[in-house]
C-alpha positions as a Markdown table, in Angstrom:
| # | Residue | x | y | z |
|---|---|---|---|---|
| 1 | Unk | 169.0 | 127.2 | -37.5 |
| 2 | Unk | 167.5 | 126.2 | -40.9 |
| 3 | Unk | 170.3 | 124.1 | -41.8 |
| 4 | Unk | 170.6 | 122.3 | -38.6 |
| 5 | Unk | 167.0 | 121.4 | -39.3 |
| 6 | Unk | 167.3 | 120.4 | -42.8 |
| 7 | Unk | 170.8 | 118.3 | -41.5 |
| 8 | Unk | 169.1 | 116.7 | -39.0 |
| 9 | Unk | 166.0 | 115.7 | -41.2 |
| 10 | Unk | 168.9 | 114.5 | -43.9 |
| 11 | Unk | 170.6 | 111.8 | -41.2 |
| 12 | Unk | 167.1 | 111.0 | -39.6 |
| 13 | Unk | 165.7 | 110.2 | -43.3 |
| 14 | Unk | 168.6 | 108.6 | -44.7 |
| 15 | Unk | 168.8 | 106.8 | -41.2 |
| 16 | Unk | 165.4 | 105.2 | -41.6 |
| 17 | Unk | 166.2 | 104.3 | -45.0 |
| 18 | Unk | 168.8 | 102.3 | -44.4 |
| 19 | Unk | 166.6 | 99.8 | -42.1 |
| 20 | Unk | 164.1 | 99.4 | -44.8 |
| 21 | Unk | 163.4 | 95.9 | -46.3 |
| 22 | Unk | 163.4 | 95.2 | -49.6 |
| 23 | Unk | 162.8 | 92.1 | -52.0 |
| 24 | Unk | 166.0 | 90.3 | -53.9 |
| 25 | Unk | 165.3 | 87.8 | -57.0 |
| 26 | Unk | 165.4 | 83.9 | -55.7 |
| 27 | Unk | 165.3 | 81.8 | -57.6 |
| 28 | Unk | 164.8 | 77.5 | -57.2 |
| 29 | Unk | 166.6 | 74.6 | -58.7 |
| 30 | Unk | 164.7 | 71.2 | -58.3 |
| 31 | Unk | 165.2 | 67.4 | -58.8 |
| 32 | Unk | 163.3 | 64.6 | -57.2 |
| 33 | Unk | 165.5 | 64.5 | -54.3 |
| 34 | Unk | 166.5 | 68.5 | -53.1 |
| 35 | Unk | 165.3 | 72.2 | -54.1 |
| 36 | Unk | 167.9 | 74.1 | -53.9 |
| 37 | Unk | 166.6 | 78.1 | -53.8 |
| 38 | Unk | 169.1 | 81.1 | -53.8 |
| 39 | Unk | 169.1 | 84.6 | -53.6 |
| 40 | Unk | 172.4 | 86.2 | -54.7 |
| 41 | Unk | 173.8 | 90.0 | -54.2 |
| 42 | Unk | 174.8 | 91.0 | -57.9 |
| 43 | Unk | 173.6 | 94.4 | -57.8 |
| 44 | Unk | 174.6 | 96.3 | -54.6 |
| 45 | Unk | 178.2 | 96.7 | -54.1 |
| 46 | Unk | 177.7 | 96.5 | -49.9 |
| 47 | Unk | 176.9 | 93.6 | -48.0 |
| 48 | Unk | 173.1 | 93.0 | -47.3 |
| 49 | Unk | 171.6 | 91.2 | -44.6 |
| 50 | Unk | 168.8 | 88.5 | -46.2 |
| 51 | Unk | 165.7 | 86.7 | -44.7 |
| 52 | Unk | 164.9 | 84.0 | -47.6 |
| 53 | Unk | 161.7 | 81.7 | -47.6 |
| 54 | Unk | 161.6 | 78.6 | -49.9 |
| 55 | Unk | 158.7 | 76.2 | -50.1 |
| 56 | Unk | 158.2 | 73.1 | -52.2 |
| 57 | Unk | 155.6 | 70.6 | -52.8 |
| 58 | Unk | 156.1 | 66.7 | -53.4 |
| 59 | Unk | 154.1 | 64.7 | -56.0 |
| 60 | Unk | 151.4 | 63.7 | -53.4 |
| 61 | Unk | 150.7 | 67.3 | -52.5 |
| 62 | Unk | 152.9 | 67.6 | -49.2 |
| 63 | Unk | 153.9 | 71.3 | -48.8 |
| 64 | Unk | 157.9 | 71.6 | -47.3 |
| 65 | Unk | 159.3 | 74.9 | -45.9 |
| 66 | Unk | 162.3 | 75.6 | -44.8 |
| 67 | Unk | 164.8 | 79.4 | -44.4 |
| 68 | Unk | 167.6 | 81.1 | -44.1 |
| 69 | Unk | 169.1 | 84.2 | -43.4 |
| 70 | Unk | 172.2 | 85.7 | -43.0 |
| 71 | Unk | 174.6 | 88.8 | -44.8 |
| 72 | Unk | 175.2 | 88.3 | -48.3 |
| 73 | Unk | 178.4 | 89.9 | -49.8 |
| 74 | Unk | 179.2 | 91.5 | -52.7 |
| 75 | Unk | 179.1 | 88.9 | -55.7 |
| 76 | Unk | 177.7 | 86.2 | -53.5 |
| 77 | Unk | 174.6 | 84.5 | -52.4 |
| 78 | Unk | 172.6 | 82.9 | -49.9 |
| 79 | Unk | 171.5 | 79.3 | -50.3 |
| 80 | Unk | 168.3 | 77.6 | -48.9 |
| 81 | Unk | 167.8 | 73.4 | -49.3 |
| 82 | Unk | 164.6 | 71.4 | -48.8 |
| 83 | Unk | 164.8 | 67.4 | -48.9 |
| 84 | Unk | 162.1 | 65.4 | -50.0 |
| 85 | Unk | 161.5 | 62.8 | -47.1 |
| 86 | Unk | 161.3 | 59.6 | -49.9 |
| 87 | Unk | 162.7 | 60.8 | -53.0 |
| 88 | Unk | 161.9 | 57.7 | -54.9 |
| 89 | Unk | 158.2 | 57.2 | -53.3 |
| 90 | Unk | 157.2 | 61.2 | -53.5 |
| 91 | Unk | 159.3 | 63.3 | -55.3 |
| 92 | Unk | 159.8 | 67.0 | -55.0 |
| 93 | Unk | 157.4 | 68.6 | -57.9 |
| 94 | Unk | 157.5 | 72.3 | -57.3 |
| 95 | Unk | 159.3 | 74.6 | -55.2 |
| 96 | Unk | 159.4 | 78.8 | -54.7 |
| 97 | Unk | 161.0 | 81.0 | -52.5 |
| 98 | Unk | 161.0 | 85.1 | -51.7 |
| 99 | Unk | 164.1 | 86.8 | -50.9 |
| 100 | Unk | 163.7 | 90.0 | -48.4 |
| 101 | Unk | 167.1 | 92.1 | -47.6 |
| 102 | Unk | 168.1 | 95.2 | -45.9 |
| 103 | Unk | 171.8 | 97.4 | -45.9 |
């Protein structure tokens, strides 16, 4: 009966585990125009399933968000763009994003 319980406690936790978020490295490659923010899967050798938020900010202070999300295989990565409305006006200055994943 003991080891039922302990099996069961093993899938249940593992289980659980498996739906848990956690955060991936992006990182955000800007010109005037485009920021171009990516979060890649380098270190888990199953696919994971991504949300990723960028932001950037143009020279006249305008914030821009946009996301993604999607699986991410092995050796791969998820892309997120943001456009600046009038590149040559009010460039893109800044930009950011956070990666969240799950198995």
């Amino acid at each position: 009966m003991k080891v039922l319980v302990v099996l069961i406690s093993l899938l249940l936790s593992s289980g659980l585990h498996a739906q848990q978020w956690f955060n991936v490295n992006a990182n955000c490659q800007i010109n005037a125009a485009t920021t171009r923010c990516m979060a890649c899967n380098y270190s888990y050798n199953v696919p994971i399933y991504c949300n990723v938020n960028a932001r950037a900010v143009s020279s006249y202070g305008y914030w821009m968000n946009n996301y993604n999300q999607g699986v991410v295989h092995p050796g791969n990565c998820i892309y997120v763009y943001i456009n600046a409305n009038n590149p040559s006006v009010d460039p893109l200055v800044s930009g950011s994003a956070n990666a969240q994943c799950r198995f």
